[in-house]
C-alpha positions, 0 to 999 in steps of 0.5 A: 158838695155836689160836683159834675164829672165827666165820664167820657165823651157821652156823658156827665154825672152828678156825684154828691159827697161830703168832702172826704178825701176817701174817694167815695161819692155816692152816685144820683139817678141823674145822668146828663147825656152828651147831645153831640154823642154818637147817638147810633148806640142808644137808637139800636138798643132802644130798636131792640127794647122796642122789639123785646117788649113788641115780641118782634125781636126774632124779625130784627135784621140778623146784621143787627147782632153780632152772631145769628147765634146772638140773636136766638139768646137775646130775643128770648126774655123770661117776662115781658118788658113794659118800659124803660128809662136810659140811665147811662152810655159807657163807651168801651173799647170797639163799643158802647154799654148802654144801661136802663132801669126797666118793668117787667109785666104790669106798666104801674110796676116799679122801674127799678130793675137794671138793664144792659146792652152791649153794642160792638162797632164792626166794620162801621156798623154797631151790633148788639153783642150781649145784655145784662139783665136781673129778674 
């Protein structure tokens, strides 16, 4: 049985299960995004994306992060990113996970590993506040 669930304003996801009752589903790669959704969020992330991978994040406007202190931890990256896929917004609270799937190093590389950011809505305006990485 496959069935799609919303999760939220921004986004629909694809469950596929066997009709147990037991509530575990097992989730696909698919994730179909809301296209009436804040896109705010998901242009500042792919911003600093484009900068990390650019090495010109240092140079992104201080009001982009949520702390001068933010900026400095988040610009540092131990290798280089070479592209990425959205795979899924998360809103919270005053803000917005969004998570990727990303290479590191060589373009032909597996896109595999996973990649968050957090942003926070302050005073009307989103802050990258933190991100989640594994290498």
């Amino acid at each position: 049985m496959v069935a799609l669930c919303t999760a939220g304003w921004a986004k629909y996801e694809l469950y596929v299960t066997d009709g147990c009752a037991c509530g575990l589903a097992q989730r696909t790669p698919f994730a179909i995004l809301n296209p009436f959704r804040d896109h705010a969020p998901d242009r500042l992330a792919e911003r600093y994306l484009e900068a990390l991978r650019d090495g010109s994040c240092s140079r992104l406007p201080q009001d982009e992060f949520d702390q001068a202190s933010t900026q400095a931890a988040l610009c540092e990256l131990k290798y280089p990113l070479e592209h990425w896929t959205l795979r899924a917004i998360d809103n919270q609270a005053g803000g917005a996970y969004v998570s990727y799937q990303v290479a590191y190093g060589d373009p032909r590389s597996d896109e595999g590993n996973p990649y968050g950011v957090l942003l926070m809505k302050r005073d009307g305006h989103w802050r990258i506040a933190s991100r989640d990485t594994f290498y």
